[in-house]
N, C-alpha and C positions, 0 to 999 in steps of 0.2 A: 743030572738034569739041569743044574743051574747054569752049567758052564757053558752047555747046549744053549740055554736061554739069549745069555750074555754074547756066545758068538752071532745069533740069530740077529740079535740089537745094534751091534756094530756093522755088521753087512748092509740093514735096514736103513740105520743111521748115514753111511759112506753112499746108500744108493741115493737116498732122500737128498743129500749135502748135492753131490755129482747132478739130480734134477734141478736141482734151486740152479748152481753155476750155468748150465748148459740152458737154462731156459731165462734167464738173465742175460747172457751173452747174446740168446736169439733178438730177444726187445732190443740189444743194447746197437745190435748188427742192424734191423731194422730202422731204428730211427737217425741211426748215423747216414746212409742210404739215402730217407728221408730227408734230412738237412743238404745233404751233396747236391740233391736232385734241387733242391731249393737254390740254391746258391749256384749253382751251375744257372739258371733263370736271371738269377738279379743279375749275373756279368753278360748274359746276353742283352739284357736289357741297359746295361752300362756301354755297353760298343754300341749299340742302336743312339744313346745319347749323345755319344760322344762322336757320331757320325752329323748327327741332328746340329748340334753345336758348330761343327766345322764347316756347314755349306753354310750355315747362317753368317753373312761377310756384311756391317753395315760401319759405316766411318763417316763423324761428323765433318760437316763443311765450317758452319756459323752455328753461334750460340745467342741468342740476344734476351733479353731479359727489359721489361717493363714497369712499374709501379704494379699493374694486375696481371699479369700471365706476361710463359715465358714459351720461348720459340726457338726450336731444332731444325738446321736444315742437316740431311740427313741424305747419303749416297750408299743405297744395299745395291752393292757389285755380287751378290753370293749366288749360289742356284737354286735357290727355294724362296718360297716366301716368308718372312721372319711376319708373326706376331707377338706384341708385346703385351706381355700378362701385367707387370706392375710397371707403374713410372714412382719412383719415390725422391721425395725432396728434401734435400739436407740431410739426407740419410736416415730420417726418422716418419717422414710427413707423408704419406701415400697420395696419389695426387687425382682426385675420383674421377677429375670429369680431361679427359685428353681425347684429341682427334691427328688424324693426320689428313693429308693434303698433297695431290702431285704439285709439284709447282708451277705447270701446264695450267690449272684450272688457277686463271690470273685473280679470278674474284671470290674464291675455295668454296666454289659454291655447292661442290660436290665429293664434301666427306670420306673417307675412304674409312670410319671408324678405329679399332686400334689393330688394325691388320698394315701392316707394310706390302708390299705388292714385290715380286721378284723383278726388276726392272733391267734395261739393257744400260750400258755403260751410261756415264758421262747425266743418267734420268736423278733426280732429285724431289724428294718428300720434305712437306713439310711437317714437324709435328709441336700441334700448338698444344698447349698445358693451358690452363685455364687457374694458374699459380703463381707467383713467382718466386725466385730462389735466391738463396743469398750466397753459397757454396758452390753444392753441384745438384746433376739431375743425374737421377740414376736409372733406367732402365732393365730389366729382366724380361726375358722373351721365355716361350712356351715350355720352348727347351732348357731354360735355366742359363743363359748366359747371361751375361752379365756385361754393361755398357755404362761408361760413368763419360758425361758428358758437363766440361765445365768451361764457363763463359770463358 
């Protein structure tokens, strides 16, 4: 009877061990799945940037700089409208208070806040800082690009 026991306990055992693997591999298949599907998201969401990034086309003209604020003229050739999320100064200094300006509005009476406008060839913005810099002026747009502008 014991050896009856004994084979009963290793069969028991080998099916118990065979459940634990095969139900470990299910979680394991599952959450692998999971991450693909994740990551498959973030590279779509990486080509949408990096689309975002390539229409946004802006090239300084003039740079001039003041004792209290400094001043960009600025030609977006791109085909979208670029907004600019940060201006930073020196590379360390955030710059709170910045406007832009067509250069059409001769007495900038009319603001265009931190939005650039998609404009046709040859149109120019101003964009004044309410800072002034001893280096450079950096720029970062919505899309994460990135613009270093130096007198």
């Amino acid at each position: 009877m014991s050896r009856k026991r004994r084979g009963i306990s290793e069969i028991l055992s080998a099916v118990i061990l065979i459940m634990a693997v095969v139900s470990s591999m299910a979680i394991y298949v599952s959450l692998s799945r999971e991450r693909i599907f994740v990551n498959m998201l973030s590279v779509g969401e990486a080509v949408k940037s990096s689309e975002d990034k390539a229409t946004e086309l802006l090239t300084k003209i003039l740079v001039t700089k003041t004792g209290k604020n400094s001043t960009a003229y600025l030609i977006n050739y791109g085909f979208k409208n670029v907004t600019i999320a940060k201006v930073f100064i020196d590379g360390n200094k955030t710059a709170q208070e910045f406007d832009t300006f067509l250069l059409s509005d001769v007495n900038f009476t009319n603001p265009l806040g931190k939005v650039l406008p998609a404009l046709s060839s040859n149109s120019t913005i101003k964009l004044f800082v309410n800072q002034t810099f001893t280096d450079r002026l950096i720029m970062i747009t919505e899309s994460g690009r990135v613009y270093e502008l130096k007198p």
